[in-house]
Every structure is written in C-alpha cells, then in structure tokens.
One Martini backbone bead per residue (centre of mass of N, CA, C, O) as a GRO file, in nm:
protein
   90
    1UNK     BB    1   0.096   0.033   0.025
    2UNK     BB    2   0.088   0.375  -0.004
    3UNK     BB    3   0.096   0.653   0.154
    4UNK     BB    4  -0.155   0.804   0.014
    5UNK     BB    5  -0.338   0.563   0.124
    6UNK     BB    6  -0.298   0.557   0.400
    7UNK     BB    7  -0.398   0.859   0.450
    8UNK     BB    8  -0.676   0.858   0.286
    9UNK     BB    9  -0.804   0.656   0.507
   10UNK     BB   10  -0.756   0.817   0.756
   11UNK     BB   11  -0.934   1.056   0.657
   12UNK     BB   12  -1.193   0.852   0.661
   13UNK     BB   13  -1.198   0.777   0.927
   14UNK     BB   14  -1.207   1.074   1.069
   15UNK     BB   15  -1.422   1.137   0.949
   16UNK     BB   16  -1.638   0.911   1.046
   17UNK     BB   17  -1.589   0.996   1.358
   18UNK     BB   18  -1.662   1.280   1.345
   19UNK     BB   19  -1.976   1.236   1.236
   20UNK     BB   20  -2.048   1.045   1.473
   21UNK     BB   21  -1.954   1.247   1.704
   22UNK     BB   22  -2.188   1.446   1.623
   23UNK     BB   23  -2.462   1.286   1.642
   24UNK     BB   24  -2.437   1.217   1.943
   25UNK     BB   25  -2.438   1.473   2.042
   26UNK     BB   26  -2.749   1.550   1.913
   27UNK     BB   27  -2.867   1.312   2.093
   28UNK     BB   28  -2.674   1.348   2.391
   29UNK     BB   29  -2.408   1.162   2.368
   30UNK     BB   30  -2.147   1.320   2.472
   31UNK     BB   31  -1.922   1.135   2.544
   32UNK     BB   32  -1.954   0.948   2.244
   33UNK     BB   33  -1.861   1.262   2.122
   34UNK     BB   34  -1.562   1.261   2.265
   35UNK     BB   35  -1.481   0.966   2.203
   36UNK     BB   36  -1.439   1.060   1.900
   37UNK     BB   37  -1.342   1.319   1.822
   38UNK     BB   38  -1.070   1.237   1.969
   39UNK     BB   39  -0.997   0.980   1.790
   40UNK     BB   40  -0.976   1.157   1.526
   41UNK     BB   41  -0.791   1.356   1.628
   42UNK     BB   42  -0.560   1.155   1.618
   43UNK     BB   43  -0.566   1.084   1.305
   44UNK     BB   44  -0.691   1.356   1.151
   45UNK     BB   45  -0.725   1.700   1.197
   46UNK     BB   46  -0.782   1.796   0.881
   47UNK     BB   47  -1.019   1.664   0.872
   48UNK     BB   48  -1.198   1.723   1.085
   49UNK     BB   49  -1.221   2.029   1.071
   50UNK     BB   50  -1.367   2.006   0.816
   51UNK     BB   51  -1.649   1.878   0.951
   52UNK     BB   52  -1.692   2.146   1.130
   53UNK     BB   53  -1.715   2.343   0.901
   54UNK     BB   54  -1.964   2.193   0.759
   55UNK     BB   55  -2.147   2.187   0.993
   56UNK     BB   56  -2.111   2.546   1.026
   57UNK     BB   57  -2.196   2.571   0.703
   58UNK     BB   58  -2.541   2.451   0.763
   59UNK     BB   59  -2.562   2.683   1.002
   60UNK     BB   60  -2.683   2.931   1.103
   61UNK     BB   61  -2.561   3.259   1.210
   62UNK     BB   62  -2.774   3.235   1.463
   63UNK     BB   63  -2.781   2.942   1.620
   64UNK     BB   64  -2.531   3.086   1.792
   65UNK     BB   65  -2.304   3.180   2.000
   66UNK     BB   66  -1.980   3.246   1.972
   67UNK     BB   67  -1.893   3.166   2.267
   68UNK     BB   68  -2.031   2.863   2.314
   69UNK     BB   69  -1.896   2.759   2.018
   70UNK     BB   70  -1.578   2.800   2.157
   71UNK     BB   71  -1.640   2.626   2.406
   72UNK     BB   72  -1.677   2.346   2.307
   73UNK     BB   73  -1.419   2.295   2.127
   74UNK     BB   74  -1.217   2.348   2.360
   75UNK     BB   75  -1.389   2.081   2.515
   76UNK     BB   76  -1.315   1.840   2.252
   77UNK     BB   77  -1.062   2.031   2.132
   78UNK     BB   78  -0.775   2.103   2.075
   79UNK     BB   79  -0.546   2.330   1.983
   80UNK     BB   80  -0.427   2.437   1.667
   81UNK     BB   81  -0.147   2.467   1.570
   82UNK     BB   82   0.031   2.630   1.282
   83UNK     BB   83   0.391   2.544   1.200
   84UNK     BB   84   0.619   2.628   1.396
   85UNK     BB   85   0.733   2.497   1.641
   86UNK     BB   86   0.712   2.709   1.954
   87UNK     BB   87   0.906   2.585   2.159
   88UNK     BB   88   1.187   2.604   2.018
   89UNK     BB   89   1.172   2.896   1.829
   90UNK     BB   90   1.113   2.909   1.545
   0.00000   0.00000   0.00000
C-alpha cells in the first residue's frame, strides 16, 4: 500500500469518526461524542476540521451565539497551532 493511500485511509476515517461523534453529540449522547471526536483528531486533524467546518456552514450564522460555540470545540478538541513548532522557538 503506498503512503498517500495510507494518508488517504486514514482522513476516511477520522472523517467517518469525526461525523459520528457530531451524530452521538446531537442526540445528547455527549460522552460518545467526546470519544469520537477525540479518537478521529488523533487520526487525523485536518479531516476533523474539515468536517466541523462543513457542520458550521450547514448551520444559520445566529443558531448560536459565538462564545457558546467556541466554548464546546475547546471543550472537545485541543487547539491546533499550524507553522513551525513554538516551543523549540523556531
């Protein structure tokens, strides 16, 4: 199997986990919603966001008040810093 089939895979998946742990969230079952989500970002982070990307831009822009909503994602997935490692001070 070659790597970007591998890669390809895996974003299948974590897409797949990511879409199921909103499902679990949505019908109240919020823990099952937390160990998806949490299992699918160690899979593969830029799938997850994609797919909470695609939740918030199915939903009306006042379903929700903006604090509320960015209080749950930091509540179910770490922050995601893109570029050069931070701590090493590159």
């Amino acid at each position: 199997m070659t790597e970007s089939k591998r890669e390809d895979d895996k974003a299948i998946e974590a897409r797949s986990l990511a879409e199921r742990g909103l499902h679990e969230q949505a019908i109240g079952h919020n823990a099952e919603a937390d160990r998806l989500l949490t299992q699918a970002q160690e899979i593969d982070p830029e799938a997850v966001a994609v797919v909470l990307e695609e939740h918030d831009a199915a939903r009306a822009a006042d379903a929700r008040d903006q604090p509320t909503a960015d209080q749950d994602v930091e509540r179910v997935l770490p922050r995601i810093h893109s570029g050069p490692d931070r701590q090493s001070g590159s």
